[in-house]
MIDREN-489866 format. One line per field, with one value per atom (N, C-alpha, C): residue number from 1; residue in three letters; x, y, z. Coordinates in Angstrom, 2 decimals. Layout:
BEGIN
resi	c(NUM / ...)
resn	c(ALA / ...)
px	c(X / ...)
py	c(Y / ...)
pz	c(Z / ...)
This chain:
BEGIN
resi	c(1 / 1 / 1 / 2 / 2 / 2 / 3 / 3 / 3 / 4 / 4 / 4 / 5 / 5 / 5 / 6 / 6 / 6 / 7 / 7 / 7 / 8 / 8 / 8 / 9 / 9 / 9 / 10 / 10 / 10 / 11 / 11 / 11 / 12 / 12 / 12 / 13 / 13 / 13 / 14 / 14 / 14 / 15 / 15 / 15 / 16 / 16 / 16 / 17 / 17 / 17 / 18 / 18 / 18 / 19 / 19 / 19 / 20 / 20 / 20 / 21 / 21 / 21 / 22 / 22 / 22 / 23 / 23 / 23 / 24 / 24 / 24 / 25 / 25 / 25 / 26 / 26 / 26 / 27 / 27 / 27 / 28 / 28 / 28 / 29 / 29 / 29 / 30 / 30 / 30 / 31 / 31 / 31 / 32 / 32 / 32 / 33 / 33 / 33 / 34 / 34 / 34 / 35 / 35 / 35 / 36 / 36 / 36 / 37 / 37 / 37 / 38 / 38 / 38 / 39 / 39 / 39 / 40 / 40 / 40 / 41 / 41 / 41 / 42 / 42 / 42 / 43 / 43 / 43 / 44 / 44 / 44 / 45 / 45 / 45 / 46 / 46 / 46 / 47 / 47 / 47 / 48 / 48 / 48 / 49 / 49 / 49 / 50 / 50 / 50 / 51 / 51 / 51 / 52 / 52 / 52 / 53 / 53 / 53 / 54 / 54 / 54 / 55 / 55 / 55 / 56 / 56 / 56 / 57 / 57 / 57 / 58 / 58 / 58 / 59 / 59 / 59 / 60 / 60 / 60 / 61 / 61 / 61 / 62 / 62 / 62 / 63 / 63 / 63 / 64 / 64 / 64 / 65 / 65 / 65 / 66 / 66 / 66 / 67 / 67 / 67 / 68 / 68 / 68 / 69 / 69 / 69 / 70 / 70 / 70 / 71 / 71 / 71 / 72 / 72 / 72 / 73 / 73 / 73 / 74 / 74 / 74 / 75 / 75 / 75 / 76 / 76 / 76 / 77 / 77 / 77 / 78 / 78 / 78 / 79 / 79 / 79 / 80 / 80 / 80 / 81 / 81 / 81 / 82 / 82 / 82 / 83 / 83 / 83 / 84 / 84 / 84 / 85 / 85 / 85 / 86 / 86 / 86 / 87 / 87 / 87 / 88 / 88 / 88 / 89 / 89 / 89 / 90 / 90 / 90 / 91 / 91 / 91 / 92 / 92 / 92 / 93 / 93 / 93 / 94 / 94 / 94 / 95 / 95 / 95 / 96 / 96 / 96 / 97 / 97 / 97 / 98 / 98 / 98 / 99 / 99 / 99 / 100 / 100 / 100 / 101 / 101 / 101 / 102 / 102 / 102 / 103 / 103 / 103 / 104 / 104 / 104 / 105 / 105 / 105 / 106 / 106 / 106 / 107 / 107 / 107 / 108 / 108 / 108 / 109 / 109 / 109 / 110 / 110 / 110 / 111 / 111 / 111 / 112 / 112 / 112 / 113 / 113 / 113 / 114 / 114 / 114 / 115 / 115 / 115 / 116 / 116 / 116 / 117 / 117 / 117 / 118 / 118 / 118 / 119 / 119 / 119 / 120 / 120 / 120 / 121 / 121 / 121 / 122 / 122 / 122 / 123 / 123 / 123 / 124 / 124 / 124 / 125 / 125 / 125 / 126 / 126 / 126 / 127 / 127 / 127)
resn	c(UNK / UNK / UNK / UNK / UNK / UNK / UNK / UNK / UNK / UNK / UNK / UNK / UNK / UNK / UNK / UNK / UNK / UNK / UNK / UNK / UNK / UNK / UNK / UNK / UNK / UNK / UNK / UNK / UNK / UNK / UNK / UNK / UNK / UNK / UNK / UNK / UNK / UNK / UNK / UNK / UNK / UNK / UNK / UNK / UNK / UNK / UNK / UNK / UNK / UNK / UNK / UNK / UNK / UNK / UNK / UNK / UNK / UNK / UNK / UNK / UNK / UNK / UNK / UNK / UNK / UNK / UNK / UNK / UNK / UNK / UNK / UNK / UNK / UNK / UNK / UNK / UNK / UNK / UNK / UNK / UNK / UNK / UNK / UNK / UNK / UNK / UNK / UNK / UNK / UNK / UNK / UNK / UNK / UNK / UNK / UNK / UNK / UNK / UNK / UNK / UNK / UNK / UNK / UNK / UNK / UNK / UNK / UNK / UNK / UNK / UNK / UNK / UNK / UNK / UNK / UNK / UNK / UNK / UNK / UNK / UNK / UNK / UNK / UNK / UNK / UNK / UNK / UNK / UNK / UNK / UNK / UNK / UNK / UNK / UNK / UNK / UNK / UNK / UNK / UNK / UNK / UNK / UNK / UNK / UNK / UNK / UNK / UNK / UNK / UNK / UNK / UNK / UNK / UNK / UNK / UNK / UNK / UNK / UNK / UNK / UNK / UNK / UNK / UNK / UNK / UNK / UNK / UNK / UNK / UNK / UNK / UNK / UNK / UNK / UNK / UNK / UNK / UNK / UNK / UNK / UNK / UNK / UNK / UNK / UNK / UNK / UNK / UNK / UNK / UNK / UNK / UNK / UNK / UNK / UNK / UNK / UNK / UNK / UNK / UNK / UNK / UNK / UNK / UNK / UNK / UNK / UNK / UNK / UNK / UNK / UNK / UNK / UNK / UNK / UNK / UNK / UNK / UNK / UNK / UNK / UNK / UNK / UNK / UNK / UNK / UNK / UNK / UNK / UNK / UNK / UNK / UNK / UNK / UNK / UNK / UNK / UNK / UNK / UNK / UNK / UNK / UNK / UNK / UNK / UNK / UNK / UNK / UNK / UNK / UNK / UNK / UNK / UNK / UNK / UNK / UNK / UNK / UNK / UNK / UNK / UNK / UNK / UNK / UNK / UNK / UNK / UNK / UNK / UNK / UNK / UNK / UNK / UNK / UNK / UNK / UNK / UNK / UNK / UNK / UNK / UNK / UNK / UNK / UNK / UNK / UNK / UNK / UNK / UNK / UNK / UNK / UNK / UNK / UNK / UNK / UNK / UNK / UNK / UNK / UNK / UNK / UNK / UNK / UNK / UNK / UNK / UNK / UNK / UNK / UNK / UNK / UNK / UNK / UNK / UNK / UNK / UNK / UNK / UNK / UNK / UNK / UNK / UNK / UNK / UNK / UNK / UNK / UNK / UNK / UNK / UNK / UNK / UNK / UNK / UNK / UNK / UNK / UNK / UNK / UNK / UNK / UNK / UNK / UNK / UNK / UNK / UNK / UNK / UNK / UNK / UNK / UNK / UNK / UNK / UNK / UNK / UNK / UNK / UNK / UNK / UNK / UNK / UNK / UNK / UNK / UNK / UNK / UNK / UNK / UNK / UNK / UNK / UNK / UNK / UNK / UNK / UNK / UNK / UNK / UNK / UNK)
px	c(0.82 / 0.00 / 0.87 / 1.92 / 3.09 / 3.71 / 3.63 / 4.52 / 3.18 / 2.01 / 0.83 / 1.03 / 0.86 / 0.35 / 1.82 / 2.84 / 4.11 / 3.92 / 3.79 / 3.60 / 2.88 / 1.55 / 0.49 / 0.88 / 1.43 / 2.15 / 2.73 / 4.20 / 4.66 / 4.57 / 3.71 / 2.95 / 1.83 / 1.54 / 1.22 / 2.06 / 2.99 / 4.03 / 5.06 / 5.35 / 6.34 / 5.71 / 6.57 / 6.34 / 6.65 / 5.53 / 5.96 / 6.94 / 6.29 / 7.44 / 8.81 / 8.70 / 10.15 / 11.05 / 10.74 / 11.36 / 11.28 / 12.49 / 12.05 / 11.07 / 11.05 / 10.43 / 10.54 / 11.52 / 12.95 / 12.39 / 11.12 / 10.77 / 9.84 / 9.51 / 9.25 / 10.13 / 11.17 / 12.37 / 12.73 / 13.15 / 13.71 / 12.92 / 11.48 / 10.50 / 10.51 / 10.39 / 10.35 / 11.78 / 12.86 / 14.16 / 14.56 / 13.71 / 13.81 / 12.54 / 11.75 / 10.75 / 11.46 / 12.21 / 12.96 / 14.06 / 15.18 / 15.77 / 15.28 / 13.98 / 13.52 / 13.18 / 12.10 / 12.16 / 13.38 / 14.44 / 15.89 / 16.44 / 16.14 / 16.86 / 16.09 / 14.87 / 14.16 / 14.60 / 14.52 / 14.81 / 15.90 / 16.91 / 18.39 / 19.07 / 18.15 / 17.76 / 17.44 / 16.28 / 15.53 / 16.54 / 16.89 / 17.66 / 19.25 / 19.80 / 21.38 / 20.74 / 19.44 / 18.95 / 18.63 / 18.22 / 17.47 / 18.72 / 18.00 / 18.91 / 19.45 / 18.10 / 18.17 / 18.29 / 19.13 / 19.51 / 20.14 / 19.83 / 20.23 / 21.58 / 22.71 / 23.88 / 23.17 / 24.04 / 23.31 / 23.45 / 24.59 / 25.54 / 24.28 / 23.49 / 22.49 / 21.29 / 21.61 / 19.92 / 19.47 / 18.23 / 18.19 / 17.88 / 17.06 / 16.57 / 17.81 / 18.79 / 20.20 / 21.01 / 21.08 / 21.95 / 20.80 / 19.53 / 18.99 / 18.57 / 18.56 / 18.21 / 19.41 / 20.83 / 22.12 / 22.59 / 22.19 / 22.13 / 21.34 / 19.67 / 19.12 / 19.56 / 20.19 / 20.49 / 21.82 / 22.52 / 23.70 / 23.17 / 22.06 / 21.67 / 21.03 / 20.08 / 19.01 / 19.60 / 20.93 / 21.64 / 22.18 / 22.66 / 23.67 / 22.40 / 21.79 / 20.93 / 20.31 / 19.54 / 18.69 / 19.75 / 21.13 / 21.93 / 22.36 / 22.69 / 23.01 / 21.85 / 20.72 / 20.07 / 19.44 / 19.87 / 19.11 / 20.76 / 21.94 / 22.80 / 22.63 / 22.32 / 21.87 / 21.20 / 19.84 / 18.73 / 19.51 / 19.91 / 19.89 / 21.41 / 21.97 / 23.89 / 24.49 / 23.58 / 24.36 / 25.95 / 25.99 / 27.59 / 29.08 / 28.01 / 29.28 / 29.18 / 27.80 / 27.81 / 28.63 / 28.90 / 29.68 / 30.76 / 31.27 / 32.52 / 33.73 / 32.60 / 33.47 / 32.93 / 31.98 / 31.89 / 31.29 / 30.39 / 29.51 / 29.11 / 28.37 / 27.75 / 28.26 / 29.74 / 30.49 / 30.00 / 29.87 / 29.38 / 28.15 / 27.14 / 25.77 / 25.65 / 26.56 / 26.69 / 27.30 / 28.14 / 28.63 / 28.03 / 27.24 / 25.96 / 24.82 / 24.86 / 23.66 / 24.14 / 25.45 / 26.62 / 26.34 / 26.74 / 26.59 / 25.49 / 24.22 / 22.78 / 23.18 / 22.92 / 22.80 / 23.75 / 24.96 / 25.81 / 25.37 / 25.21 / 24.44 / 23.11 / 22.77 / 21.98 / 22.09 / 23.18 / 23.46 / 24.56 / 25.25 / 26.13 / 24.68 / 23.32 / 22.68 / 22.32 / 22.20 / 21.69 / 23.05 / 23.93 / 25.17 / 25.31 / 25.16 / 25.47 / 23.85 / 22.87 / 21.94 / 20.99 / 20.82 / 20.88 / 19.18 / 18.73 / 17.10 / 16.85 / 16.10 / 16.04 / 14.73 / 15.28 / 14.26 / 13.85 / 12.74 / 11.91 / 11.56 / 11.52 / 10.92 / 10.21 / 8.64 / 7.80 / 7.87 / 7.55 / 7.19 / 6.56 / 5.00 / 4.11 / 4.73 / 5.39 / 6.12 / 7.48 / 8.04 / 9.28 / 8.86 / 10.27 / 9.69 / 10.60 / 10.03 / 10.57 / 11.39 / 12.43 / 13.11 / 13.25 / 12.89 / 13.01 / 13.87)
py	c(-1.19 / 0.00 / 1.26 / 1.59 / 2.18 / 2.23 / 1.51 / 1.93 / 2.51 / 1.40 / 2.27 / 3.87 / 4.03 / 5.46 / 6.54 / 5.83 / 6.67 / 6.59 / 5.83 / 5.71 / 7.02 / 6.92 / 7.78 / 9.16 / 9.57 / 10.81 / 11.11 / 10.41 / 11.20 / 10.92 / 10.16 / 10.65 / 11.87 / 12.51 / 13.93 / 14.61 / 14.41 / 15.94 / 15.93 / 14.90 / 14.61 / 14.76 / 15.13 / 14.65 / 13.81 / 12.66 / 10.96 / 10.64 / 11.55 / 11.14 / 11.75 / 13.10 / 13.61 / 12.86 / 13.10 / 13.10 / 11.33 / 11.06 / 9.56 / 9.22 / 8.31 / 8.48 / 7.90 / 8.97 / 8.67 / 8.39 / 8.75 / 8.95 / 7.21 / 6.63 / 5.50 / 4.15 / 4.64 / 4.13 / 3.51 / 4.98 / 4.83 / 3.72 / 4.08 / 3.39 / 1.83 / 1.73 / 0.01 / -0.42 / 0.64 / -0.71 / -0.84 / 0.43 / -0.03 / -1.10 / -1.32 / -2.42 / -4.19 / -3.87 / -5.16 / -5.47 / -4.44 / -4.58 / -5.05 / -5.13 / -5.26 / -7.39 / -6.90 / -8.80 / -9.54 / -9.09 / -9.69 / -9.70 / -9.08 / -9.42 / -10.26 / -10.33 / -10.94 / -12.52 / -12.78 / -13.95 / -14.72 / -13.68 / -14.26 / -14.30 / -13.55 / -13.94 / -15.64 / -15.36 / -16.74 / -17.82 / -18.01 / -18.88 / -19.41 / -18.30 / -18.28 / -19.25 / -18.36 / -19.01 / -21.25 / -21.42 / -22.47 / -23.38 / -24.56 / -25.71 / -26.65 / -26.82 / -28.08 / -26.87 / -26.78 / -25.92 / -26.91 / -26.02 / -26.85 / -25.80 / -26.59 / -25.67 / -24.32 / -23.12 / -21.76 / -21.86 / -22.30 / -22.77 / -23.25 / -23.56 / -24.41 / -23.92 / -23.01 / -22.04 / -21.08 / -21.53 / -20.03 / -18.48 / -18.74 / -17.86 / -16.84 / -17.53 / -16.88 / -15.94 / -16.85 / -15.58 / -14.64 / -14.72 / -13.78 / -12.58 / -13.09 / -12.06 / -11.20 / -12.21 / -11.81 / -10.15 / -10.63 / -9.60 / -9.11 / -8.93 / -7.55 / -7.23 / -7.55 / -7.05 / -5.95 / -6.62 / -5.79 / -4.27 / -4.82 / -3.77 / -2.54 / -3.06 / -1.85 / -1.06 / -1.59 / -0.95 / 0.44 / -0.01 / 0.94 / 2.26 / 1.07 / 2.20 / 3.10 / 3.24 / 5.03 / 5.84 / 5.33 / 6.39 / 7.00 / 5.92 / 6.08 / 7.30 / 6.89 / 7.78 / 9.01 / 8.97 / 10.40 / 11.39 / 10.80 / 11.40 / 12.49 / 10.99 / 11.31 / 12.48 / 12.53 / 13.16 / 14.64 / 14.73 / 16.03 / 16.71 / 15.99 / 16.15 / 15.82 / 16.35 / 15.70 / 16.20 / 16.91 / 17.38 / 16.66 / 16.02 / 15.28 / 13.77 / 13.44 / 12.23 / 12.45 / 13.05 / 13.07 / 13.55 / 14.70 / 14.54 / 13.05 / 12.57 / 11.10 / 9.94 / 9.74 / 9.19 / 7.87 / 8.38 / 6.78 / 6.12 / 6.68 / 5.83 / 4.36 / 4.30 / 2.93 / 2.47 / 3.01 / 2.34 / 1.78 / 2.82 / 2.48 / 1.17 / 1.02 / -0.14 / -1.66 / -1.40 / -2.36 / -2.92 / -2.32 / -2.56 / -3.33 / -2.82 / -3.68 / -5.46 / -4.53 / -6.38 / -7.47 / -6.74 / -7.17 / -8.47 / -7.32 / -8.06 / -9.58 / -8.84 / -10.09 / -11.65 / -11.08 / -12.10 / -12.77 / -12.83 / -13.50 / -14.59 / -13.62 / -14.64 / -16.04 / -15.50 / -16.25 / -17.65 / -16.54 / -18.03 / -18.92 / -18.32 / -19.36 / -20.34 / -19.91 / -21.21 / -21.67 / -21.54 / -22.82 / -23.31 / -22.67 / -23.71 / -24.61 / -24.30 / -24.18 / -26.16 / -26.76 / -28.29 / -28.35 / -29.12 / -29.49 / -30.22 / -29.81 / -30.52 / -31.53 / -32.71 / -33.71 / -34.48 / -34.23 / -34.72 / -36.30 / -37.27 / -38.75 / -39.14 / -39.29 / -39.20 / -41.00 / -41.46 / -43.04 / -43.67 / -42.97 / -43.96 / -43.78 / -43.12 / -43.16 / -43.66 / -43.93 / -44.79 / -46.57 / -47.07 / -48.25 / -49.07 / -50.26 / -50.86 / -52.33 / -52.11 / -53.83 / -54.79 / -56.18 / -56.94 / -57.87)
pz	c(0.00 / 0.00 / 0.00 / 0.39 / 0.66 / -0.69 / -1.43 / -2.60 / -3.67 / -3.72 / -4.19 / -3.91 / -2.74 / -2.70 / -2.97 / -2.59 / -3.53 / -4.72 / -5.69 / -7.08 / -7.60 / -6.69 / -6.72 / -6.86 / -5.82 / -5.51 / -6.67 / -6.53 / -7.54 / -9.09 / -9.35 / -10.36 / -11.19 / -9.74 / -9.80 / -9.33 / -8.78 / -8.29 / -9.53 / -10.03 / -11.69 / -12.62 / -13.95 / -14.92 / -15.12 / -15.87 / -15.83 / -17.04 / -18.14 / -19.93 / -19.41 / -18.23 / -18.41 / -17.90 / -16.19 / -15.00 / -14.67 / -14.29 / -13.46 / -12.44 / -11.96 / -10.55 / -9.37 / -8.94 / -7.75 / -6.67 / -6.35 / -4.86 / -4.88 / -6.10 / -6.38 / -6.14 / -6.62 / -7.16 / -5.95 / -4.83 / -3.11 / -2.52 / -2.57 / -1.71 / -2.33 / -3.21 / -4.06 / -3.90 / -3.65 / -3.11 / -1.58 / -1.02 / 0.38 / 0.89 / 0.02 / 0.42 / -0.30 / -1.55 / -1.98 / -1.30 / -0.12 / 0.56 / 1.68 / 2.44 / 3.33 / 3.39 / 2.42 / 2.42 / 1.91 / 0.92 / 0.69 / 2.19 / 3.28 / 4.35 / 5.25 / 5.30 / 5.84 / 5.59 / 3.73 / 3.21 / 3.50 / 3.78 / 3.90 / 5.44 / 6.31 / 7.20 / 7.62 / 7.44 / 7.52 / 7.35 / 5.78 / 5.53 / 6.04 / 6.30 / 7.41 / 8.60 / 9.56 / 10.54 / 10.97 / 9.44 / 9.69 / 9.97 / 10.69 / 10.86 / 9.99 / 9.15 / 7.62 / 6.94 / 6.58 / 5.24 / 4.17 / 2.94 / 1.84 / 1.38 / 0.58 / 0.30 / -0.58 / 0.02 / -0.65 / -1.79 / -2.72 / -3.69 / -4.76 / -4.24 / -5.44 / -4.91 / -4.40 / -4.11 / -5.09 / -6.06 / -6.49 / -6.16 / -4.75 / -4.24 / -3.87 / -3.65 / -2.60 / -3.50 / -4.78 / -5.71 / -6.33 / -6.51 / -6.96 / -5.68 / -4.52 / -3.03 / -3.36 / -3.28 / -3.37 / -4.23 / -5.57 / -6.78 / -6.80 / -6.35 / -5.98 / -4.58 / -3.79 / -2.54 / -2.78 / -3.74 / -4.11 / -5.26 / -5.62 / -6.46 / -6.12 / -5.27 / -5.02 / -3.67 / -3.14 / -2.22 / -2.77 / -4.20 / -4.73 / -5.88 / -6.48 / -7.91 / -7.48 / -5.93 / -5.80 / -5.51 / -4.77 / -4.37 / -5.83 / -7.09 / -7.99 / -8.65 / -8.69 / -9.58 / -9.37 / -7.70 / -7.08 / -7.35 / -7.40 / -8.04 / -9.50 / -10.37 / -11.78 / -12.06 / -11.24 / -11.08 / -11.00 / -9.58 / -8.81 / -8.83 / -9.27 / -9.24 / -10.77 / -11.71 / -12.97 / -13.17 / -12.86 / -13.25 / -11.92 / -10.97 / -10.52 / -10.94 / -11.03 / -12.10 / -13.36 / -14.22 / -15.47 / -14.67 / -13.54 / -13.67 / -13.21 / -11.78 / -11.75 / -12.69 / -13.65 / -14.54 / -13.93 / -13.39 / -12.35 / -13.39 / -14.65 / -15.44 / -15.51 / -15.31 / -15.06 / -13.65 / -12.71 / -11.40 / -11.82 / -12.04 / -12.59 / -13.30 / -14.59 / -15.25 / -14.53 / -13.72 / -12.92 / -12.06 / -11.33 / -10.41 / -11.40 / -12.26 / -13.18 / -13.77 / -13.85 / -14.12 / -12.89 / -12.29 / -10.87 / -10.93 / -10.96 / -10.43 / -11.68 / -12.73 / -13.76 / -13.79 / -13.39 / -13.24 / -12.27 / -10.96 / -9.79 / -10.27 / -11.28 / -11.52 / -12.92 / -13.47 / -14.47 / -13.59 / -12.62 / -11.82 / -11.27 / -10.69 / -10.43 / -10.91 / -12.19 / -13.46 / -13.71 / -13.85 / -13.64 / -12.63 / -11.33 / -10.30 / -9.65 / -10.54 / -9.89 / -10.04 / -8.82 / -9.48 / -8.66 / -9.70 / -9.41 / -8.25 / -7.49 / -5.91 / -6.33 / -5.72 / -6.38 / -4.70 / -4.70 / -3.66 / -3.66 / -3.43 / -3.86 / -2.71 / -3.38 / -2.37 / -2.16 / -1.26 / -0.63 / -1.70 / -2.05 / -3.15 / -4.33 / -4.64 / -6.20 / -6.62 / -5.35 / -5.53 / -6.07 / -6.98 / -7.67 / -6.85 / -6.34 / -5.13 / -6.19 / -5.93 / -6.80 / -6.00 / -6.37 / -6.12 / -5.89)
């Protein structure tokens, strides 16, 4: 409801074709930061854990956790500071952070192995 009614907002205080929408932006990665910690939380916590290594959930929490840490600081930069954005030339941070996320998730699908459950009635019993 919280990001609803930000959306809301600054969709009337912005222009939507011009201007981004930063105050959107903040609120939707401090709410994807919120359950990414919750998640990774949880999971550090439990006892039966399965290796993180072949979790998909872990490298994708992982790579938006690394992301949405860095992109509002990044774009409220962009936004409001363009001339120290071009003078240290973040656009490379910006891009690296985006490397970042994607790679995390591409190591998941290589390391990533199908968890196979075998229930009692469907196992074939040999003789």
């Amino acid at each position: 409801m919280v990001f609803v009614l930000t959306c809301t907002i600054n969709l009337f205080g912005k222009d939507f074709y011009v201007d981004p929408q930063n105050y959107t932006i903040i609120i939707g990665a401090i709410i994807l930061l919120y359950a990414v910690h919750n998640y990774l939380y949880n999971t550090f916590s439990k006892k039966h854990k399965l290796p993180l290594h072949n979790n998909l959930l872990f490298w994708i929490s992982l790579g938006i956790l690394i992301f949405y840490t860095f992109y509002p600081i990044s774009m409220h930069i962009l936004i409001y500071h363009y001339d120290f954005y071009n003078e240290y030339n973040l656009s490379v941070f910006h891009h690296a952070i985006i490397d970042v996320l994607y790679s995390c998730i591409i190591i998941d699908f290589m390391l990533m192995k199908r968890l196979r459950i075998i229930s009692n009635k469907f196992r074939i019993q040999r003789n």
